[in-house]
C-alpha positions in Angstrom: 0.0 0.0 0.0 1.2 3.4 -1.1 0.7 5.7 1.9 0.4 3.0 4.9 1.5 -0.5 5.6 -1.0 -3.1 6.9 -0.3 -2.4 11.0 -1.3 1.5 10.5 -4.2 0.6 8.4 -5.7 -2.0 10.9 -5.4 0.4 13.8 -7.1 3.3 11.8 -10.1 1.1 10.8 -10.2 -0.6 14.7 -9.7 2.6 16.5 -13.0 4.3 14.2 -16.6 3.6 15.6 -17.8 3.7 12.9 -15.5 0.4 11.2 -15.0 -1.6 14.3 -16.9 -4.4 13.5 -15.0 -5.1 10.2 -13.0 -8.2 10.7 -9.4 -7.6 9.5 -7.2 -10.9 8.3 -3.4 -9.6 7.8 -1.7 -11.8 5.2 1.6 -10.5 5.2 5.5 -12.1 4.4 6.4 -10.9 8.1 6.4 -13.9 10.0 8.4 -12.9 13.3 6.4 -13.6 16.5 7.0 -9.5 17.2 4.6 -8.6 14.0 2.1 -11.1 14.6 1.8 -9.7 18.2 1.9 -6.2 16.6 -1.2 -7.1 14.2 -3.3 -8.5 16.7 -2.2 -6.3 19.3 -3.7 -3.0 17.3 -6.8 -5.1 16.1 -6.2 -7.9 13.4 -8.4 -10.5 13.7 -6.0 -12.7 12.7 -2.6 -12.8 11.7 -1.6 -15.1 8.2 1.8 -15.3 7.5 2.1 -15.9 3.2 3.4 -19.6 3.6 0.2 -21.0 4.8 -2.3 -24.2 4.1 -5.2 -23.0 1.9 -7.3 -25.6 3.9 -6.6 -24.0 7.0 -7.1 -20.4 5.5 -10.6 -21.3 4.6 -11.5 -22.8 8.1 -10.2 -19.5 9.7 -12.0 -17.2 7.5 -15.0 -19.1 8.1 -15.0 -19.3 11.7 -14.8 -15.9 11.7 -17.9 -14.7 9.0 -21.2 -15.5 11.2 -23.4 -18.1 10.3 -26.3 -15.7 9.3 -24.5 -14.1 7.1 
């Protein structure tokens, strides 16, 4: 992203009112345990680092949509 990286941006949309309940999934190639804690810490939902198992991706993603949706 041009103008912020993926921590900024998920602490502006979780510290608004008005976007709070927008679930944010960071897939990013940082995979130190620092960043992860750094995502979630400011308001990821969860924290994917780029090598990951598609079948697990999907079974996060949908834990995480409710089921009335």
């Amino acid at each position: 992203m041009p103008h912020m990286d993926s921590i900024a941006m998920s602490e502006k949309i979780k510290s608004d009112l008005r976007s709070t309940q927008i679930l944010i999934n960071l897939l990013t190639a940082k995979t130190g345990e620092s960043s992860q804690i750094e995502g979630l810490n400011v308001g990821a939902d969860d924290y994917i680092s780029i090598l990951f198992n598609v079948k697990i991706l999907k079974s996060r993603v949908h834990k995480l949509i409710p089921s009335w949706m």
